[in-house]
C-alpha positions in Angstrom: 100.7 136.9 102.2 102.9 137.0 99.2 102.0 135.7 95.9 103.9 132.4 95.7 102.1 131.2 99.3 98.5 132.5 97.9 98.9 130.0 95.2 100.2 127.6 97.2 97.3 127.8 99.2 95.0 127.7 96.4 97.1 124.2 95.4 97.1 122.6 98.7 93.1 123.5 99.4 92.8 122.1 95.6 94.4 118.8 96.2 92.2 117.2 98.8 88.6 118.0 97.3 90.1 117.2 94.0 91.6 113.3 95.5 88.5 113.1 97.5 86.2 113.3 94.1 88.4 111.2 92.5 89.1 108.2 94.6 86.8 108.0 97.4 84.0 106.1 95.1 86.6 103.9 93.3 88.0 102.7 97.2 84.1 101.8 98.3 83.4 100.2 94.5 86.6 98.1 95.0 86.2 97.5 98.5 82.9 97.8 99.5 82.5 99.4 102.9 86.0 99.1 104.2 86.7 100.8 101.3 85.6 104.5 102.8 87.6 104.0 105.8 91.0 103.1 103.4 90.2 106.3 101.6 89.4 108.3 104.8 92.9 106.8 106.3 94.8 107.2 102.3 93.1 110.7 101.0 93.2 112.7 104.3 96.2 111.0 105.6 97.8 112.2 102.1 96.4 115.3 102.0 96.8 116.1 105.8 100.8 115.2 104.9 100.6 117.7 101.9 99.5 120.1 103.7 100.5 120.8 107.3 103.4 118.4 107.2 105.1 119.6 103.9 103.2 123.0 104.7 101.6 123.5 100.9 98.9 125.4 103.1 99.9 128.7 104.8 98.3 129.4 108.1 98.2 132.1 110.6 96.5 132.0 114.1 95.0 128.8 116.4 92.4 127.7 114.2 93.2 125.2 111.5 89.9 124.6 109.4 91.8 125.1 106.2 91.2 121.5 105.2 87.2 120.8 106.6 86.4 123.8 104.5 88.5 123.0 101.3 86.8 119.7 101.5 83.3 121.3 101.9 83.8 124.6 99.4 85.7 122.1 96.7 83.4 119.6 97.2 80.1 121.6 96.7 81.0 124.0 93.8 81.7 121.0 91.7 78.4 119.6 92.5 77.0 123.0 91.5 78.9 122.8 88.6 77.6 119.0 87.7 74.1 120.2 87.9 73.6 118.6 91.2 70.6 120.4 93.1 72.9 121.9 95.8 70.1 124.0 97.4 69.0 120.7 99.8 72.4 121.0 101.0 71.5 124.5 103.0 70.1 122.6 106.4 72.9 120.6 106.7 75.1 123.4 106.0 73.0 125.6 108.7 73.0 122.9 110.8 76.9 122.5 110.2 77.8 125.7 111.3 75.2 125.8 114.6 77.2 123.1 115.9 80.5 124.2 115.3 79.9 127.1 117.0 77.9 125.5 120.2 81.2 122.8 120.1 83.4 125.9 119.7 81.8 127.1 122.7 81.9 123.9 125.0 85.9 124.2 124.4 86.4 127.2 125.4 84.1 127.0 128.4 86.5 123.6 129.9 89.3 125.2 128.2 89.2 128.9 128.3 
């Protein structure tokens, strides 16, 4: 990977945490609770475009988790960084990953 796609990478994992922080409480303030599904259909509709469409991400291989873990890793190290307690976060993280892999596995079982 060259240089210039590193830090495109780096720009196009930024962008989604970074709209998601900024907008997603505005939409449900201003909208109440149709307001998170406009700003899950706006923010990862936008930054799914960004992304994959306009390719600001580069990818190798099948698996495309770029954007569920720019959303997670963005997301939590600027709660870390507020002062949020971030430790009650490790269940669901453990939990998280347990059923990505048992899902994960169910696919390739029907589909392997």
């Amino acid at each position: 990977m060259t240089l210039q796609l590193a830090i495109g990478t780096f720009a196009g994992a930024f962008i989604f945490p970074f709209m998601i922080r900024l907008m997603w409480g505005k939409f449900v303030d201003n909208f109440g609770p149709i307001g998170g599904w406009m700003a899950a259909g706006f923010i990862v509709g936008t930054a799914w475009t960004l992304t994959h469409g306009v390719g600001a991400i580069y990818q190798t291989g099948g698996a495309w988790v770029d954007q569920a873990f720019a959303a997670f890793s963005g997301l939590w190290i600027a709660s870390a960084i507020a002062g949020d307690d971030v430790g009650k976060s490790i269940p669901t993280i453990i939990c998280s990953i347990v059923g990505g892999i048992i899902a994960g596995y169910v696919l390739f079982s029907f589909l392997g």
